[in-house]
C-alpha atoms as an extended CHARMM CRD file, in Angstrom:
* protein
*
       218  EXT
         1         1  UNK       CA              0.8540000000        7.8720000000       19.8730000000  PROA      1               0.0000000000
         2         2  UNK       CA             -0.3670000000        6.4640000000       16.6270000000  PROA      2               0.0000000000
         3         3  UNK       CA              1.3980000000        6.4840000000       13.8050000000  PROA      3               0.0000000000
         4         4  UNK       CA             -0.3300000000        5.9760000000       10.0380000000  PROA      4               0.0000000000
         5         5  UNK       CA              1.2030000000        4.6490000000        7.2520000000  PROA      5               0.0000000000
         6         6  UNK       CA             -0.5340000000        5.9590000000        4.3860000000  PROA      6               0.0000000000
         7         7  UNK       CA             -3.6200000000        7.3130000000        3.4890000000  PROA      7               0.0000000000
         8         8  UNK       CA             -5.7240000000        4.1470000000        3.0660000000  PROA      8               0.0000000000
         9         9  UNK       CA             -9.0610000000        3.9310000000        5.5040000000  PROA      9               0.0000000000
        10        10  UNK       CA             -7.5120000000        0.5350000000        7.1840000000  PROA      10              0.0000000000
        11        11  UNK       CA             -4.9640000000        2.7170000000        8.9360000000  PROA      11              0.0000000000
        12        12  UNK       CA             -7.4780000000        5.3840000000       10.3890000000  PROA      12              0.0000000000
        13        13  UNK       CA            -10.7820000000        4.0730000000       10.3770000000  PROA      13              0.0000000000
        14        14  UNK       CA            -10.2150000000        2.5710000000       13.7640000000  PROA      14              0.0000000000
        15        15  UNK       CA             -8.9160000000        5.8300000000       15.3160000000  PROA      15              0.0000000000
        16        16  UNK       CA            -12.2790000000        6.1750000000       16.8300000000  PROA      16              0.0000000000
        17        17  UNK       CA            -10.2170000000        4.3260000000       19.9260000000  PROA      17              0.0000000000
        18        18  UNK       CA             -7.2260000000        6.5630000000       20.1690000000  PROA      18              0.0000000000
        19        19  UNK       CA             -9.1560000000       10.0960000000       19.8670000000  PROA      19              0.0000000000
        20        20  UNK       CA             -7.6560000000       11.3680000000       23.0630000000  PROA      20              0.0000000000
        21        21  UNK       CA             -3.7510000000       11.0950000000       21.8260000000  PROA      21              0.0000000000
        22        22  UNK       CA             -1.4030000000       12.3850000000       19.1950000000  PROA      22              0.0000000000
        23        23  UNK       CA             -2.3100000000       11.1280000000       15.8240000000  PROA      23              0.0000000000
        24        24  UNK       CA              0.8900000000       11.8090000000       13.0070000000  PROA      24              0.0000000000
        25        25  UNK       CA              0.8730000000       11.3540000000        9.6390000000  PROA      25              0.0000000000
        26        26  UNK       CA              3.3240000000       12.7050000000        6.9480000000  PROA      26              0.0000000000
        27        27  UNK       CA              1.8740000000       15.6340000000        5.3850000000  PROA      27              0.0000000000
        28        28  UNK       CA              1.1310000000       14.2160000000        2.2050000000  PROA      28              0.0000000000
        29        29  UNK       CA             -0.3620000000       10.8090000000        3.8860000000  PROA      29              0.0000000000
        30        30  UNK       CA             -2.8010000000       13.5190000000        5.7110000000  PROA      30              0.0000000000
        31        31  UNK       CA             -3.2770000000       15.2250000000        2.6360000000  PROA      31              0.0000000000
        32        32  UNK       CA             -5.0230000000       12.6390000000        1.1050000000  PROA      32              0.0000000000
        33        33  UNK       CA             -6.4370000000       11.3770000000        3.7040000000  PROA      33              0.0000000000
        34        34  UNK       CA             -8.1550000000       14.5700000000        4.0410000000  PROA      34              0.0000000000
        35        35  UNK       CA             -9.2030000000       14.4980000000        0.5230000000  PROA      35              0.0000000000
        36        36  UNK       CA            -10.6140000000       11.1660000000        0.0940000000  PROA      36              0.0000000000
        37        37  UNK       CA            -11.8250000000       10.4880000000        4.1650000000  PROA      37              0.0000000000
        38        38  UNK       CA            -15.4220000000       11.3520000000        2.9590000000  PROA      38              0.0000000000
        39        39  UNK       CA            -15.5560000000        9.1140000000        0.0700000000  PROA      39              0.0000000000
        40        40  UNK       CA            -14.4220000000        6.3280000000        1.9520000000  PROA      40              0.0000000000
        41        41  UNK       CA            -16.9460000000        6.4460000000        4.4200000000  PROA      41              0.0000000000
        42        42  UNK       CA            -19.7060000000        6.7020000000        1.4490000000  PROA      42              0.0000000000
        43        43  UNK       CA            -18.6280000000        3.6720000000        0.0570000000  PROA      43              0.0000000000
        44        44  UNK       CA            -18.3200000000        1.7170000000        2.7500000000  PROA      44              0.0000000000
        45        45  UNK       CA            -21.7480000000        2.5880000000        4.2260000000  PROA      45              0.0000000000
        46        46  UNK       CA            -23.0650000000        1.3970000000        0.8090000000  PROA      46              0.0000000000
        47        47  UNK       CA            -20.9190000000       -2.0680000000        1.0570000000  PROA      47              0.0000000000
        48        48  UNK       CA            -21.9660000000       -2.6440000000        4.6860000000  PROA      48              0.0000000000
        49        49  UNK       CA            -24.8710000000       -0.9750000000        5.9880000000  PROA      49              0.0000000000
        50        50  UNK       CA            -25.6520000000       -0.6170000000        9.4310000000  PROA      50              0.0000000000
        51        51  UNK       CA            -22.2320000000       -2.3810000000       10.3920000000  PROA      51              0.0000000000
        52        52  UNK       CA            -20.9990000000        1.1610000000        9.9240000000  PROA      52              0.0000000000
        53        53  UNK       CA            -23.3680000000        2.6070000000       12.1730000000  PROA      53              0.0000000000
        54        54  UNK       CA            -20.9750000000        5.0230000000       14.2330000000  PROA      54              0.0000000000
        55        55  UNK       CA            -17.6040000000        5.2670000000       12.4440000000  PROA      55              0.0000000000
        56        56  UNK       CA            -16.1010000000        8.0700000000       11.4340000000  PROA      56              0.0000000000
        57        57  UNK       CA            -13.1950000000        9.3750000000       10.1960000000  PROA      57              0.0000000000
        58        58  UNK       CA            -10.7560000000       10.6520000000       12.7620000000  PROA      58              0.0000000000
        59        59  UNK       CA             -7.9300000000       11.8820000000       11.0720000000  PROA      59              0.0000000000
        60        60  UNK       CA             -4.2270000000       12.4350000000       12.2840000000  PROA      60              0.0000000000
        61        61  UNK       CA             -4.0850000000       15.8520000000       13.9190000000  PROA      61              0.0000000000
        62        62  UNK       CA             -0.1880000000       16.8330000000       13.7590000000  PROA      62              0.0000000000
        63        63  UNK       CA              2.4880000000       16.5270000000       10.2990000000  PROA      63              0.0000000000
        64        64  UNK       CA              5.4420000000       13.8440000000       10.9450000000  PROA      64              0.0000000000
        65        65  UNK       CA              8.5320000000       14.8540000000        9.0950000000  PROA      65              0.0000000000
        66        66  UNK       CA             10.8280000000       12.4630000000        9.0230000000  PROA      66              0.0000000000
        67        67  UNK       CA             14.2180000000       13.6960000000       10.5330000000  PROA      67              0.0000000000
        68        68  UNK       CA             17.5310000000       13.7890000000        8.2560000000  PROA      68              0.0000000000
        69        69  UNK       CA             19.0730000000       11.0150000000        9.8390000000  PROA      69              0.0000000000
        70        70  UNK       CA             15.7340000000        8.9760000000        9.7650000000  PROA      70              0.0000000000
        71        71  UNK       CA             15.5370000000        8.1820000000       13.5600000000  PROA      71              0.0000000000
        72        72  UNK       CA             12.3020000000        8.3470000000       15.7330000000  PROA      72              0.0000000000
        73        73  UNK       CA             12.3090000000        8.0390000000       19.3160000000  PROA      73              0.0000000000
        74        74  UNK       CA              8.3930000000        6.7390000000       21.0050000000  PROA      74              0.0000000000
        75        75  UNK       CA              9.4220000000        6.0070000000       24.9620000000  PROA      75              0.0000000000
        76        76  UNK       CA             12.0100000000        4.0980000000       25.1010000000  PROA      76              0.0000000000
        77        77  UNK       CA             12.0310000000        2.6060000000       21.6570000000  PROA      77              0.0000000000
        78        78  UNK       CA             14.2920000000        3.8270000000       18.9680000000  PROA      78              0.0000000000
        79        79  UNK       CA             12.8850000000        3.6900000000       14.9280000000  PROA      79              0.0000000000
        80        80  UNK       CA             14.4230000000        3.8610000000       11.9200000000  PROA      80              0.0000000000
        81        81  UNK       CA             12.1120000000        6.3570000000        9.5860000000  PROA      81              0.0000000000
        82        82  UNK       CA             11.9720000000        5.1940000000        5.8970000000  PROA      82              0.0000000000
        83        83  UNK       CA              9.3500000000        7.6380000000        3.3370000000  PROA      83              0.0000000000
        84        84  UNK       CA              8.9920000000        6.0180000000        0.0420000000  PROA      84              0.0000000000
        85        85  UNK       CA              6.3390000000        5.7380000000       -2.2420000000  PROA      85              0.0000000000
        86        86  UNK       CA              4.7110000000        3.8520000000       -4.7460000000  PROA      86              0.0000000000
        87        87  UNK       CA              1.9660000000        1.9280000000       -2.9240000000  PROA      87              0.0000000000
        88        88  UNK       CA              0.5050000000        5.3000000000       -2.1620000000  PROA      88              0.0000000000
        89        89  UNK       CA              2.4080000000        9.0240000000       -2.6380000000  PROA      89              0.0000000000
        90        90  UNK       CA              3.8690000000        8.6530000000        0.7750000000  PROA      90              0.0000000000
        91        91  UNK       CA              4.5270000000        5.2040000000        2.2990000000  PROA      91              0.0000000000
        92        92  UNK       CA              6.5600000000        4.7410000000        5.5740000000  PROA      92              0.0000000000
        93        93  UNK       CA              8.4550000000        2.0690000000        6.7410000000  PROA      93              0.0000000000
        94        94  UNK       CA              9.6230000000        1.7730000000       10.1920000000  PROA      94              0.0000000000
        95        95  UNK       CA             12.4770000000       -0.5260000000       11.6880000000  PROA      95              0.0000000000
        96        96  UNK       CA             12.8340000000       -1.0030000000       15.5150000000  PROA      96              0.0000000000
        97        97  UNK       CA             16.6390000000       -0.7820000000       15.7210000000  PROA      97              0.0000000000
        98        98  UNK       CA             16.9900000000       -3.0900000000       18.9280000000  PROA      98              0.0000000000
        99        99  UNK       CA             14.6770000000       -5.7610000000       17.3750000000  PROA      99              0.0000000000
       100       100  UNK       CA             15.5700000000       -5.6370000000       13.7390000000  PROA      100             0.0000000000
       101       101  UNK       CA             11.5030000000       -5.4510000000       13.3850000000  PROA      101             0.0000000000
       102       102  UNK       CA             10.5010000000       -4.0300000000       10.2670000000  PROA      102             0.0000000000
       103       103  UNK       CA              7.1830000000       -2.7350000000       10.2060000000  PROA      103             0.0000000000
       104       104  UNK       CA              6.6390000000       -2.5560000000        5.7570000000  PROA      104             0.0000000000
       105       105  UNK       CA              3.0640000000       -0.4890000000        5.4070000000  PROA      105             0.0000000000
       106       106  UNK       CA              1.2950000000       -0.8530000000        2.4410000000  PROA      106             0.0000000000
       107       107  UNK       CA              4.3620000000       -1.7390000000        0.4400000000  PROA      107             0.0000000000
       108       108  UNK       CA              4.7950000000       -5.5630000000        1.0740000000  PROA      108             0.0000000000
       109       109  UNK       CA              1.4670000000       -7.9290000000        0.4640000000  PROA      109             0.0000000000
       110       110  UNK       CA              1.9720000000      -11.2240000000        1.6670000000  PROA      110             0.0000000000
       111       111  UNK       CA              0.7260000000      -14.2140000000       -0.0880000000  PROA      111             0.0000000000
       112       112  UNK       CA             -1.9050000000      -11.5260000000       -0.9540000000  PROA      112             0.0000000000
       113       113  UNK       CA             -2.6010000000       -9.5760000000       -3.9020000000  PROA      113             0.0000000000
       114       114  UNK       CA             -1.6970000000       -5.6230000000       -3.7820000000  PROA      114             0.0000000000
       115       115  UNK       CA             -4.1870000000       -3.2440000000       -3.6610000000  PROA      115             0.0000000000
       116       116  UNK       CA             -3.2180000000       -0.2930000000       -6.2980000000  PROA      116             0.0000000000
       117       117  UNK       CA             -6.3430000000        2.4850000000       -5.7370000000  PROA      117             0.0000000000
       118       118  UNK       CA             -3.1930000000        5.1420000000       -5.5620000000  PROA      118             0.0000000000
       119       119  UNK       CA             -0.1060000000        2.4880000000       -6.7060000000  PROA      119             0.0000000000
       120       120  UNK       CA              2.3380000000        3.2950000000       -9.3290000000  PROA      120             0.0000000000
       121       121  UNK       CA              4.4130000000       -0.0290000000      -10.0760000000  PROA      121             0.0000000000
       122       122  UNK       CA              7.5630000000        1.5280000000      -11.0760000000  PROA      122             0.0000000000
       123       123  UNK       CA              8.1690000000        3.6070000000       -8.1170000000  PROA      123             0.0000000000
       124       124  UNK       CA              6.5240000000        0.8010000000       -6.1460000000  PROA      124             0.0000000000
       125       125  UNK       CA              9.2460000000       -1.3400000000       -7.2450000000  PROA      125             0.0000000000
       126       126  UNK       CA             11.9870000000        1.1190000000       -6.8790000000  PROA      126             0.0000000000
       127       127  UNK       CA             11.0700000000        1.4580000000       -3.3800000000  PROA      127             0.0000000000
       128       128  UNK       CA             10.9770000000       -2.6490000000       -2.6380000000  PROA      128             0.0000000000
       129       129  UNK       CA             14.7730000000       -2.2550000000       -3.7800000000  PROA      129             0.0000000000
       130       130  UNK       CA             15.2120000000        0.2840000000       -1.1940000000  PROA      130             0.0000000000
       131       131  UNK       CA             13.6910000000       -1.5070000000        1.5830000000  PROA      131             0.0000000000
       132       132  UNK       CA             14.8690000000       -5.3320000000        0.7040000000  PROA      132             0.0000000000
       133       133  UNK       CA             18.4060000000       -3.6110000000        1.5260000000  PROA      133             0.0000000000
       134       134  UNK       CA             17.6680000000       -3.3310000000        5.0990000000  PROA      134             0.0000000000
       135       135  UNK       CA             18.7690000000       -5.5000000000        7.3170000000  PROA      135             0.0000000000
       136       136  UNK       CA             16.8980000000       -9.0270000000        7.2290000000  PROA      136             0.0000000000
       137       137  UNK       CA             14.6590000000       -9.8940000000       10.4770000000  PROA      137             0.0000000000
       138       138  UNK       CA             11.2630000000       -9.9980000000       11.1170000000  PROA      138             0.0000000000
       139       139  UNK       CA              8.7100000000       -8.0810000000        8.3760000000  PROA      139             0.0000000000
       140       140  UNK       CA              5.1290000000       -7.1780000000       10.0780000000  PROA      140             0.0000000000
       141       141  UNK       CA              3.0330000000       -6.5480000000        6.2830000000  PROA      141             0.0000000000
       142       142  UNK       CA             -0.0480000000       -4.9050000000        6.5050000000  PROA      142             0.0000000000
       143       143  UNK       CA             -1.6770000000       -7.7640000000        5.0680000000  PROA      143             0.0000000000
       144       144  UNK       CA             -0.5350000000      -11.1580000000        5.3060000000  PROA      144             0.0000000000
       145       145  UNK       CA              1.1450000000      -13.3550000000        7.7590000000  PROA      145             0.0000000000
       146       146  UNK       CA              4.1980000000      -12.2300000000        9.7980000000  PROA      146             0.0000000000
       147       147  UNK       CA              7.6080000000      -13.6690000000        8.3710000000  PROA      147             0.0000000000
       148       148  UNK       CA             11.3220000000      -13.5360000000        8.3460000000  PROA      148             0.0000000000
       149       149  UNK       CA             13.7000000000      -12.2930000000        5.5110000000  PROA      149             0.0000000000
       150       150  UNK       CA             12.3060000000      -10.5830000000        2.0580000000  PROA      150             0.0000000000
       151       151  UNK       CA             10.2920000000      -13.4210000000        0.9950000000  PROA      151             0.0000000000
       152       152  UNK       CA              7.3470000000      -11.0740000000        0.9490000000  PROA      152             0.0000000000
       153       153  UNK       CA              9.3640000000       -8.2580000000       -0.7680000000  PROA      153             0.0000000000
       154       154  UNK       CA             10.2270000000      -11.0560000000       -2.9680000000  PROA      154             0.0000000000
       155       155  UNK       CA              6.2250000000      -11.8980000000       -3.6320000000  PROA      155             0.0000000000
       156       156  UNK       CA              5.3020000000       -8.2460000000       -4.2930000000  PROA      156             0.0000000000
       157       157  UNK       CA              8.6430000000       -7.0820000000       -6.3860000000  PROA      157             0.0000000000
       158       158  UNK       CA              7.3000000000      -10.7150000000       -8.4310000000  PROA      158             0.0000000000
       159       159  UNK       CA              3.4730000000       -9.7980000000       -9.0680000000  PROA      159             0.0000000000
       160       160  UNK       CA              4.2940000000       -5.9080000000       -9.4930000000  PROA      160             0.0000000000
       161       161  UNK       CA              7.2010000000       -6.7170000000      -11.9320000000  PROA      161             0.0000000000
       162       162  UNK       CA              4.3840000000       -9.2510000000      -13.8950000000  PROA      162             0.0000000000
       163       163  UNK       CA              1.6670000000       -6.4250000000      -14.4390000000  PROA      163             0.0000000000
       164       164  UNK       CA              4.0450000000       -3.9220000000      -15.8230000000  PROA      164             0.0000000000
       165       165  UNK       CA              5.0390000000       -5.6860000000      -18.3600000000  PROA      165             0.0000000000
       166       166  UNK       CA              1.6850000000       -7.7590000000      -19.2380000000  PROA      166             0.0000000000
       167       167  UNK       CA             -0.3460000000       -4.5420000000      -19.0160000000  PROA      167             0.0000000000
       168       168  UNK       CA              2.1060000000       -2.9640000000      -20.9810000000  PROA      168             0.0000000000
       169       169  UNK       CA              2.0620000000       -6.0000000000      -23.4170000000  PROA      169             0.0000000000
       170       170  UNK       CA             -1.3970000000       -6.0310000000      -23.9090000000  PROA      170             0.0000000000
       171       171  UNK       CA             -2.0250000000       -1.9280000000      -23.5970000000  PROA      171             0.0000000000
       172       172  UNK       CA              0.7360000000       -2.0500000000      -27.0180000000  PROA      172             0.0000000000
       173       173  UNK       CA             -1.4570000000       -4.8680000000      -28.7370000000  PROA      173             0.0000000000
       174       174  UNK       CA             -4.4130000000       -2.8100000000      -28.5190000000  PROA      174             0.0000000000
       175       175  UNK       CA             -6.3340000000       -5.1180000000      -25.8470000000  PROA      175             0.0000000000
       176       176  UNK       CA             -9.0810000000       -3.5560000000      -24.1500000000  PROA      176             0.0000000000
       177       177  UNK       CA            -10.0010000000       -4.2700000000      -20.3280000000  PROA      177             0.0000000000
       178       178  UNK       CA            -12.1710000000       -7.0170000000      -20.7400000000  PROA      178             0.0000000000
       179       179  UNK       CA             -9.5620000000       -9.1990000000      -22.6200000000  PROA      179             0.0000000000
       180       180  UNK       CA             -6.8010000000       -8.3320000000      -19.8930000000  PROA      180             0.0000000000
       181       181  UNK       CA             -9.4340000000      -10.1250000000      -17.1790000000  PROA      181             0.0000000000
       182       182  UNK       CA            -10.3220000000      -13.2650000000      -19.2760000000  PROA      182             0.0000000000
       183       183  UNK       CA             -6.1920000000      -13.3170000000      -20.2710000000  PROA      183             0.0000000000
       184       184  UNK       CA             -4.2220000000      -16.0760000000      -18.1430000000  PROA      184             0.0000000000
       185       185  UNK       CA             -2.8980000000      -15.1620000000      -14.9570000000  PROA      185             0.0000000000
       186       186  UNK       CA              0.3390000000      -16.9880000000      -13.3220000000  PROA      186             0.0000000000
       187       187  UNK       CA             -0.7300000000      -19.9280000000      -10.6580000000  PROA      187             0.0000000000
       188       188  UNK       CA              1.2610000000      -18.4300000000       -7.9860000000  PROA      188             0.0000000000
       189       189  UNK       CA             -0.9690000000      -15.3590000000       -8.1130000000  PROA      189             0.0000000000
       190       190  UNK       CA             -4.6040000000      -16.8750000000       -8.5590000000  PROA      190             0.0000000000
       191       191  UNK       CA             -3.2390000000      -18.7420000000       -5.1280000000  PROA      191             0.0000000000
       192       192  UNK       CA             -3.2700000000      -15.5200000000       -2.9870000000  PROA      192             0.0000000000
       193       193  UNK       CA             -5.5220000000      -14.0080000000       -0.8890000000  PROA      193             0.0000000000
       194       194  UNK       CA             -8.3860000000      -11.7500000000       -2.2360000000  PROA      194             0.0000000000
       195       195  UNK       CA             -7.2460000000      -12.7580000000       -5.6650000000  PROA      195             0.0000000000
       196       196  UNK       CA            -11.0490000000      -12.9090000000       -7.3260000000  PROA      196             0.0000000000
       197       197  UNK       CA            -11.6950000000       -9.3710000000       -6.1360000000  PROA      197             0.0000000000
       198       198  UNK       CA             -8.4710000000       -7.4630000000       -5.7990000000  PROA      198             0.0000000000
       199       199  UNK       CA             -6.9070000000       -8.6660000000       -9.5110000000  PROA      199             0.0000000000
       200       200  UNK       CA             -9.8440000000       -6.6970000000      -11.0140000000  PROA      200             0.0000000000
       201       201  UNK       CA             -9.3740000000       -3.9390000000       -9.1700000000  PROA      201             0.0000000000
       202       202  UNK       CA             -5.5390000000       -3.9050000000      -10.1470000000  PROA      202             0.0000000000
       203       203  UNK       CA             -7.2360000000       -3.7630000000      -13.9940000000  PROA      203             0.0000000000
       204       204  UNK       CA             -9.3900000000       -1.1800000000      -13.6060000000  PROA      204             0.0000000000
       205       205  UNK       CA             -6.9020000000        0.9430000000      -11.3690000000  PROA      205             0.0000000000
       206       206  UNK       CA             -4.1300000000        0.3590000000      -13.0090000000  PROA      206             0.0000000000
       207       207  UNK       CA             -4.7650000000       -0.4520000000      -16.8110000000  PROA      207             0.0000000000
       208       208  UNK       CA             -5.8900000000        2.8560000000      -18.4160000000  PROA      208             0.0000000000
       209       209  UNK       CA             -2.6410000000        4.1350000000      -17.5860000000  PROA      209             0.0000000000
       210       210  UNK       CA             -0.8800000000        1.5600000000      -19.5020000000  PROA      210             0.0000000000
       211       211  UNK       CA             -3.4170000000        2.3640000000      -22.5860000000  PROA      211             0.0000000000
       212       212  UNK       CA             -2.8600000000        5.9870000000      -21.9640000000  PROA      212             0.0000000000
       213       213  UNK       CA              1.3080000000        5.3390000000      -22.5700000000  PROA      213             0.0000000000
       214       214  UNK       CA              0.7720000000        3.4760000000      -25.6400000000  PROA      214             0.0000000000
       215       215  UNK       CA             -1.4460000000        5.6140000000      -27.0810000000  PROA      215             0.0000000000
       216       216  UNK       CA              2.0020000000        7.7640000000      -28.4300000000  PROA      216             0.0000000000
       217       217  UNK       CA              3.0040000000        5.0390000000      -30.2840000000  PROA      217             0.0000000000
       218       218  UNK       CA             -0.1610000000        3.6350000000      -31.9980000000  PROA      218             0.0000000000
């Protein structure tokens, strides 16, 4: 079986290889990925070219619900089944209960910067709280390296906690996008991976919302 997620086109777009067994998804992750499969594709022919040459989106083809008391049995492996959100609408989390393995999604970034097309920081953040109180072992991110403990909840709760409250800083002193991109940036953050490309991104996905809540009070 495979087992996505969220919606993002790094967790399907290789499903060319596992066409001929179940694909799940929770219904919203399918959802979107049904909304937004096309797009993806579009842009990414553009970016790459011929590299694309024969991909295309095979989506999951049955709804996983996560059961009430959030275990999930594959073979002989037992899961622990976590839904939050905040990276995406629907991100799942799943913990091998005889390894302690915690497999984070999209919600932990490693020595990387987030990527925030669907993100909303405050429930992103809520949902790190959730998930730095399960049990410490091994944390497989999506991106970055493999390590032990919540030092990469630690990294993400950090960076997300810094944009809300900068954007929101400069949203209330009327700064407009370009001045949020030549504005300093913490050292620790400029470090990470895909920092050059992925910080603008975070403005341009994430700062207009920040404008739109201060708009109230101007």
């Amino acid at each position: 079986q495979v087992l996505h997620l969220n919606l993002h086109p790094d967790y399907f777009l290789g499903n060319q290889a596992f066409a001929d067994v179940p694909r799940l998804a929770t219904p919203a992750t399918r959802r979107g990925m049904q909304q937004e499969a096309a797009a993806y594709e579009t842009n990414l022919y553009r970016l790459c070219g011929d590299w694309m040459k024969g991909t295309a989106a095979v989506l999951p083809d049955r709804d996983l619900t996560v059961p009430a008391n959030g275990r999930w049995t594959l073979g002989t492996r037992a899961f622990e089944l976590h839904e939050w959100q905040g990276h995406t609408g629907s991100d799942l989390v799943l913990r091998d209960v005889a390894s302690g393995v915690v497999f984070a999604g999209g919600l932990v970034f490693a020595q990387r910067v987030p990527t925030t097309p669907h993100a909303d920081p405050p429930a992103w953040l809520k949902s790190l709280e959730a998930l730095k109180a399960l049990p410490a072992g091994v944390v497989v991110p999506s991106h970055g390296p493999v390590h032990t403990g919540s030092s990469g909840i630690a990294q993400t709760q950090r960076y997300l906690q810094w944009i809300d409250r900068s954007f929101a800083e400069f949203a209330q002193q009327g700064a407009d996008m370009n001045e949020v991109l030549r504005a300093p940036v913490p050292a620790e953050f400029r470090g990470w991976a895909a920092f050059a490309t992925e910080y603008v991104r975070n403005v341009a996905h994430l700062f207009p919302r920040y404008e739109r809540a201060a708009l109230p009070a101007a």
